[in-house]
C-alpha positions in Angstrom: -3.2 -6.8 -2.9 -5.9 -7.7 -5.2 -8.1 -9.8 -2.5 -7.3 -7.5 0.3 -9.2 -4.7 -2.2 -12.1 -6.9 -2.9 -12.1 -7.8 0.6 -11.8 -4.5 2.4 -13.4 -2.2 -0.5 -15.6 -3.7 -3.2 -17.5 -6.9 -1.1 -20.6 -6.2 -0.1 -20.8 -2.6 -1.7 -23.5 -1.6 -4.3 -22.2 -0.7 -7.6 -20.2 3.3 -7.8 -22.6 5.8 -10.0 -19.6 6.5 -11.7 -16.2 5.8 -12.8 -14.7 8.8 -11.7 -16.0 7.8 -7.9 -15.0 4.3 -8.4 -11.5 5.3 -9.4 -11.5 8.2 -6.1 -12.3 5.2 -3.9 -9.8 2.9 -5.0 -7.0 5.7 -5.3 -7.8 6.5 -1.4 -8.3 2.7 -0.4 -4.1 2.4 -2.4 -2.8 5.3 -0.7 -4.2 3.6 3.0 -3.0 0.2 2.1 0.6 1.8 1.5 0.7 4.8 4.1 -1.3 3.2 6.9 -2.0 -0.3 7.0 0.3 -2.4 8.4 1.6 -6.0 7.0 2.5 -8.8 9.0 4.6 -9.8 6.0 7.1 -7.4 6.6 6.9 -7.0 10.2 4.1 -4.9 11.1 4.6 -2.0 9.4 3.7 0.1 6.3 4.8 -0.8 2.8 6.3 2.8 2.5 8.1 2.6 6.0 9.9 -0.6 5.0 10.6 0.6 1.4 12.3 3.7 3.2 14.3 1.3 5.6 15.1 -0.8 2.4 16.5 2.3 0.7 18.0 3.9 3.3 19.8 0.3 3.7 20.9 -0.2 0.4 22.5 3.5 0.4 24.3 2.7 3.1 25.3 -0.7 1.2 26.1 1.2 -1.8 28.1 3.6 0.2 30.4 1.1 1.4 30.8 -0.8 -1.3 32.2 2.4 -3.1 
């Protein structure tokens, strides 16, 4: 996470004016990381499509195992 956001947000950028920008742009880059880019980690897909596959699975597990 950390070197992806150095990588794909902060290298080769001039300094924000502010904190309150530099916070904005790091808020948005989190929320694409998470929402839209895809890892090939976990099988090409979001971060929140395979936490809802892992919960949706572990319901299910739960479910069962009541």
């Amino acid at each position: 996470f950390n070197a992806a956001l150095k990588r794909e947000l902060l290298e080769g950028r001039a300094a924000f004016p502010d904190q309150a920008t530099a916070y904005r742009a790091v808020f948005r880059w989190a929320h694409r990381y998470n929402t839209r880019r895809r890892h090939s980690a976990i099988g090409n897909i979001t971060p929140n499509t395979y936490e809802a596959a892992y919960a949706a699975t572990a319901s299910a597990t739960l479910a069962e195992a009541a």
